[in-house]
DRENPA-3360 file (N, C-alpha, C; in nm, 2 decimals, always signed):
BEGIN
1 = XXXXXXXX = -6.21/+2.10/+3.51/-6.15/+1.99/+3.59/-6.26/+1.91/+3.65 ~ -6.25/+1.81/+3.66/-6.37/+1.70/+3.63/-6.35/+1.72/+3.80 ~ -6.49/+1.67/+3.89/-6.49/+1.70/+4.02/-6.41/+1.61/+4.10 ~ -6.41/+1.46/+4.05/-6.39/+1.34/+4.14/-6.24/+1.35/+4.14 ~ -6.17/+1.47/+4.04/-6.07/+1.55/+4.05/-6.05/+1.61/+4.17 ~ -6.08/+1.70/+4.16/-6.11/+1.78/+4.29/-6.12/+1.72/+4.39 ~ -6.21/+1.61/+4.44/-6.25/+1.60/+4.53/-6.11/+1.50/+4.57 ~ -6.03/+1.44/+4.56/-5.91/+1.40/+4.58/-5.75/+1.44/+4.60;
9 = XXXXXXXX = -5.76/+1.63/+4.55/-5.65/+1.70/+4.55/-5.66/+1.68/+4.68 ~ -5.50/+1.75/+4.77/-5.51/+1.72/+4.87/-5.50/+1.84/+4.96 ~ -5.55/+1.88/+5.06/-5.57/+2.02/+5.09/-5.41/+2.07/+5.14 ~ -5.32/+1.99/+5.14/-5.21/+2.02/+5.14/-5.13/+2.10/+5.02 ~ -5.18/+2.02/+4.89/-5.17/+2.10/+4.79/-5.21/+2.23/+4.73 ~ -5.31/+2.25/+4.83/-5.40/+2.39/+4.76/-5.33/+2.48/+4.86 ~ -5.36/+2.49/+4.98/-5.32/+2.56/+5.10/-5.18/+2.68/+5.04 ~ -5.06/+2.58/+5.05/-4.99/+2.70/+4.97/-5.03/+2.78/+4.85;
17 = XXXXXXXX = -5.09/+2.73/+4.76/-5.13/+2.82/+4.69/-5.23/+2.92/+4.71 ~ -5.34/+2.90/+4.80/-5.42/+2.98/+4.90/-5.31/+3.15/+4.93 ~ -5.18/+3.03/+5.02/-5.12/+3.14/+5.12/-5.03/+3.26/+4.96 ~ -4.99/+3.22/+4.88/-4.90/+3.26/+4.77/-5.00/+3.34/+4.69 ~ -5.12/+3.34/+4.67/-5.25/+3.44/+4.63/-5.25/+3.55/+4.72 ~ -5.28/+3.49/+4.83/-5.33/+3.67/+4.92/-5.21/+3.73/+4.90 ~ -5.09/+3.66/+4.93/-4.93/+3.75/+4.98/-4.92/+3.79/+4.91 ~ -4.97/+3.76/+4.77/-4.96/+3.89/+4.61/-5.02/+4.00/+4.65;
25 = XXXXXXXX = -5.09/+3.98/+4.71/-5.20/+4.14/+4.77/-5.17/+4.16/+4.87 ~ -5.06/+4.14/+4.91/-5.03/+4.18/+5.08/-5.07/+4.14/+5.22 ~ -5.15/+4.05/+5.20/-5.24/+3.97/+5.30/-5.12/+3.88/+5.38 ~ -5.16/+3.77/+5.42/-5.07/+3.67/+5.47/-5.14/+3.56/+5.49 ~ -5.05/+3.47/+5.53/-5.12/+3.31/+5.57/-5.26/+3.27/+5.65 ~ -5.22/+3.46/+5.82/-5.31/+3.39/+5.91/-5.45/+3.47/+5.84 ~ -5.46/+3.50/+5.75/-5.60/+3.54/+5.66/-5.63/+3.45/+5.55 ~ -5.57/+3.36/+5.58/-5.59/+3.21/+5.50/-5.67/+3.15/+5.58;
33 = XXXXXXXX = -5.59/+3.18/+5.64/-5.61/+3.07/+5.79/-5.73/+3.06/+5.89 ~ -5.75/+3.19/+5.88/-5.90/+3.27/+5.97/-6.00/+3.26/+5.88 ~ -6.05/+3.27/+5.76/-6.13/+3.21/+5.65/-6.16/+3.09/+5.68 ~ -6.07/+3.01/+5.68/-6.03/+2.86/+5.66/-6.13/+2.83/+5.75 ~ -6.06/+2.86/+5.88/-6.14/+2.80/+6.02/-6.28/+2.89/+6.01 ~ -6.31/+3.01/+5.98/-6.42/+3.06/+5.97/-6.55/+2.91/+5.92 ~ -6.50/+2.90/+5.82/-6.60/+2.79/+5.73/-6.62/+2.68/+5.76 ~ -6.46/+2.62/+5.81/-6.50/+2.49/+5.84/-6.48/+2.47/+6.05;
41 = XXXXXXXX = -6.46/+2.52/+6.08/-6.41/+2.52/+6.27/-6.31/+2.48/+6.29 ~ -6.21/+2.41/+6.17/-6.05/+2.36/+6.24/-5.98/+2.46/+6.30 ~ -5.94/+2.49/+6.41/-5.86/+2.53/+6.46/-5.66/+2.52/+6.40 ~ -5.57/+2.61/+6.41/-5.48/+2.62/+6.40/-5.41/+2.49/+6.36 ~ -5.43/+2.40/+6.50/-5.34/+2.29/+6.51/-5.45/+2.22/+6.40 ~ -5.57/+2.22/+6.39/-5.63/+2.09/+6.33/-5.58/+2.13/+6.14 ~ -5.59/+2.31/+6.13/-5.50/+2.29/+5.98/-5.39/+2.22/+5.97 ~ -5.30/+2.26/+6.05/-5.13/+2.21/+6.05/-5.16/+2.05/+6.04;
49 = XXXXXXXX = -5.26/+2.00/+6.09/-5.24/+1.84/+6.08/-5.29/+1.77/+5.96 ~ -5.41/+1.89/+5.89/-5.50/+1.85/+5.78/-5.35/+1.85/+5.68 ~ -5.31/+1.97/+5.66/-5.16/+1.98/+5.56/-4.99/+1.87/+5.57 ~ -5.02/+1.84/+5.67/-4.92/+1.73/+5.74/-5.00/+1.61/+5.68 ~ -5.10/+1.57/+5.70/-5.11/+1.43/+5.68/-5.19/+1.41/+5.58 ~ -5.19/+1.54/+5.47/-5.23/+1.49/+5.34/-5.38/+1.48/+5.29 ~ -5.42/+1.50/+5.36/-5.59/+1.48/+5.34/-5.61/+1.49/+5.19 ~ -5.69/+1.43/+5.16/-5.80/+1.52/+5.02/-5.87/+1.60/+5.07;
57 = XXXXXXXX = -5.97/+1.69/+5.00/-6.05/+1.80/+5.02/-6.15/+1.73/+5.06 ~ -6.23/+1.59/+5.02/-6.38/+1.50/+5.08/-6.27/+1.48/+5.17 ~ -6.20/+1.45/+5.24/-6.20/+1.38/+5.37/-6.18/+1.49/+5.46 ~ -6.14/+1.64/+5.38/-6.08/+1.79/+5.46/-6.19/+1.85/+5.53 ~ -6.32/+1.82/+5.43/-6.46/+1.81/+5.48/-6.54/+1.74/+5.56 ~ -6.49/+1.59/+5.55/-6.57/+1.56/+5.61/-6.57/+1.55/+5.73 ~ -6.45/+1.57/+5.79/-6.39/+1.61/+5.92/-6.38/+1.71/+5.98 ~ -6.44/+1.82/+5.91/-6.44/+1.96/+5.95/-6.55/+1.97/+6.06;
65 = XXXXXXXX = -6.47/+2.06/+6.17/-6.53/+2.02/+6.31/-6.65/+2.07/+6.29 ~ -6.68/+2.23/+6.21/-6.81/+2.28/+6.25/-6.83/+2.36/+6.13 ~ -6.90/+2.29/+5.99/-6.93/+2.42/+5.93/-7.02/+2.56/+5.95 ~ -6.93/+2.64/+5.89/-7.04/+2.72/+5.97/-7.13/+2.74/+5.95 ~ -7.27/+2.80/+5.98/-7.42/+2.78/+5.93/-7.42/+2.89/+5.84 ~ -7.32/+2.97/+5.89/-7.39/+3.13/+5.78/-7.27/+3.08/+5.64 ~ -7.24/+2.99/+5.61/-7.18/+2.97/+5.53/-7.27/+2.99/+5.36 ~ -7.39/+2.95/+5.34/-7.52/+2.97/+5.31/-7.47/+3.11/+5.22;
73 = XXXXXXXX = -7.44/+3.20/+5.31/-7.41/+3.36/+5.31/-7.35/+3.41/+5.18 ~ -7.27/+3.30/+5.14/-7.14/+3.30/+5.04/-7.20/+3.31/+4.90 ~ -7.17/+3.41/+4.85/-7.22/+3.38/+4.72/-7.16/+3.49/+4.62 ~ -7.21/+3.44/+4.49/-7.08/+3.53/+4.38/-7.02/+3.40/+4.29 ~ -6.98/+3.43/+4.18/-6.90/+3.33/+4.11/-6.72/+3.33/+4.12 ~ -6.73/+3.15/+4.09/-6.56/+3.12/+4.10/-6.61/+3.03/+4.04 ~ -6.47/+2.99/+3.91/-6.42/+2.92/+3.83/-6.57/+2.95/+3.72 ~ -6.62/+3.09/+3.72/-6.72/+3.07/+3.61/-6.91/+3.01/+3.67;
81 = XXXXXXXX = -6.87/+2.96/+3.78/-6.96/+2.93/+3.81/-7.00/+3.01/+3.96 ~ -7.19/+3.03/+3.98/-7.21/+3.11/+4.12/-7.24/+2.96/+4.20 ~ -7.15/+2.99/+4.32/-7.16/+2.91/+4.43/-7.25/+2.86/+4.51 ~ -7.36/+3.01/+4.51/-7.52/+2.95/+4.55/-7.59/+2.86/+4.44 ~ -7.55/+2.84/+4.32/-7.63/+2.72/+4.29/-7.56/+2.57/+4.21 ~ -7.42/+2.57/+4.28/-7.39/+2.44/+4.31/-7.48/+2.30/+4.38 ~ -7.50/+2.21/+4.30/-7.57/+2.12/+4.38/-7.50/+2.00/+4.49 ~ -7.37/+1.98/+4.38/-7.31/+1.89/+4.46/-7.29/+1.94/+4.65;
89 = XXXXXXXX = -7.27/+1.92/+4.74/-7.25/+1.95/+4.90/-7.08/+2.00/+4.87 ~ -6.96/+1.93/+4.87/-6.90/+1.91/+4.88/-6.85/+2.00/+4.80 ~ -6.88/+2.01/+4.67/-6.84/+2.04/+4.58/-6.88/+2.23/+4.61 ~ -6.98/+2.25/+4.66/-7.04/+2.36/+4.72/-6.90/+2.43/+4.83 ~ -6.87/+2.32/+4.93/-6.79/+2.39/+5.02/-6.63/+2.43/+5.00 ~ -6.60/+2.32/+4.89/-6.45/+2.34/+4.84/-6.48/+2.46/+4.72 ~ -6.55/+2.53/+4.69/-6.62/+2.65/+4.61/-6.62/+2.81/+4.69 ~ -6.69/+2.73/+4.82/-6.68/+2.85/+4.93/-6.52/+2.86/+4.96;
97 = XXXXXXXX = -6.46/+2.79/+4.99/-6.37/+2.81/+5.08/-6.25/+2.93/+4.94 ~ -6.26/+2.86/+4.80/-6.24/+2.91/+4.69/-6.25/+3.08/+4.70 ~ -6.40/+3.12/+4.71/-6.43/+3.20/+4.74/-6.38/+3.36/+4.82 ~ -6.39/+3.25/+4.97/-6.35/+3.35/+5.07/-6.20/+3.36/+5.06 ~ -6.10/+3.28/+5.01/-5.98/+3.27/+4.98/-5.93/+3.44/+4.87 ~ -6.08/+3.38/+4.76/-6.05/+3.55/+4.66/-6.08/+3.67/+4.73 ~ -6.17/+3.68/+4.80/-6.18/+3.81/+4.86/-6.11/+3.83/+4.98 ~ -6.06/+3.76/+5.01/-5.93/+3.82/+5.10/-5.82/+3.84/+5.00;
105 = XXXXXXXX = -5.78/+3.78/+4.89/-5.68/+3.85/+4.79/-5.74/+3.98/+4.75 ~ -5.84/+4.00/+4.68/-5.95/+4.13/+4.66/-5.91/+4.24/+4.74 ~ -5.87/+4.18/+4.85/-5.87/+4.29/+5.02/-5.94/+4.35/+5.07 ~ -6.12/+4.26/+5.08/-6.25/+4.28/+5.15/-6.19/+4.31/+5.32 ~ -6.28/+4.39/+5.32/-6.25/+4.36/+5.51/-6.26/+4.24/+5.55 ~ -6.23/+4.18/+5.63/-6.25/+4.04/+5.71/-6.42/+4.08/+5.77 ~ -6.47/+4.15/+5.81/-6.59/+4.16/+5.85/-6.70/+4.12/+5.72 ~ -6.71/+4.19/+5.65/-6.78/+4.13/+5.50/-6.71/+3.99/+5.47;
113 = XXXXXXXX = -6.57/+3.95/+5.46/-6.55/+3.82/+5.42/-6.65/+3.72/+5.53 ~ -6.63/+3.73/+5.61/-6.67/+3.67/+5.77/-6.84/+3.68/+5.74 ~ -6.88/+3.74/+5.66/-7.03/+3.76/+5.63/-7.07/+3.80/+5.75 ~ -6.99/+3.93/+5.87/-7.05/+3.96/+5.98/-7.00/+3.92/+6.06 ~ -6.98/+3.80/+6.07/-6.93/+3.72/+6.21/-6.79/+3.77/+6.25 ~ -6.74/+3.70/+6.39/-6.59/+3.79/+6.41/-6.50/+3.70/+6.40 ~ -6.54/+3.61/+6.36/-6.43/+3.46/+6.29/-6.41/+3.37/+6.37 ~ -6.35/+3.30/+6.34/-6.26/+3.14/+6.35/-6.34/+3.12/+6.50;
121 = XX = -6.37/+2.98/+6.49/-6.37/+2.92/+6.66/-6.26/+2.89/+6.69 ~ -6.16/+2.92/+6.65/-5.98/+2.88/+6.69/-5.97/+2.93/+6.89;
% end
C-alpha cells in the first residue's frame, strides 16, 4: 500500500479494526486505547474526537499532544518491515502505533507493551 495511502486513511477507520483485533484475543477497546494515548498523549476525549471528526493518520499525528520519547523503544517488524528502520517520521509512528496494537493482541503484558512505563497521560 503506497504510503500517501496511508497517510490519508482516516484514524476513524483503523480504530475499529484496532478494537476488533485485540477482542479476538480477549483484550478490549480500553487496551487500544491505553497504547493509543501511551504513544501519542490524546487523552480519552481527545480519541473520541480524533474518531468523530475523521482525521487522517498525518493530521492524527500531527496533533498528537505528546509523543512519547521512549517511543524510540518500539521495535520488531510489521507489515514485513522493522520499525526501527523506517525513515519516513510519520510513517515510523503510524508503524508504532501498528505495533503496540499487535502485542496487545499477542497478550504482552501492558508493562513490556508500555516499554516500562505505567501509561497513558489520560
Amino acid at each position: 500500500m503506497p504510503a500517501d495511502r496511508i497517510r490519508r486513511m482516516t484514524f476513524a477507520s483503523i480504530y475499529p479494526l484496532y478494537v476488533q483485533k485485540v477482542e479476538r484475543k480477549d483484550r478490549d477497546a480500553a487496551d487500544v486505547d491505553r497504547v493509543v494515548s501511551w504513544l501519542t498523549g490524546y487523552d480519552d476525549a481527545g480519541l473520541e474526537l480524533a474518531v468523530a471528526d475523521e482525521v487522517d493518520l498525518e493530521t492524527f499525528f500531527a496533533r498528537a499532544p505528546a509523543m512519547n520519547p521512549h517511543a524510540s523503544l518500539i521495535t520488531g517488524v510489521i507489515c514485513g518491515v522493522r520499525v526501527e528502520e523506517i525513515d519516513d517520521p510519520l510513517m515510523q509512528q503510524i508503524r508504532w502505533m501498528d505495533k503496540l496494537v499487535d502485542e496487545v493482541a499477542k497478550g504482552k503484558k501492558m508493562s513490556s507493551i508500555l516499554r516500562g512505563g505505567t501509561g497513558a497521560a489520560a
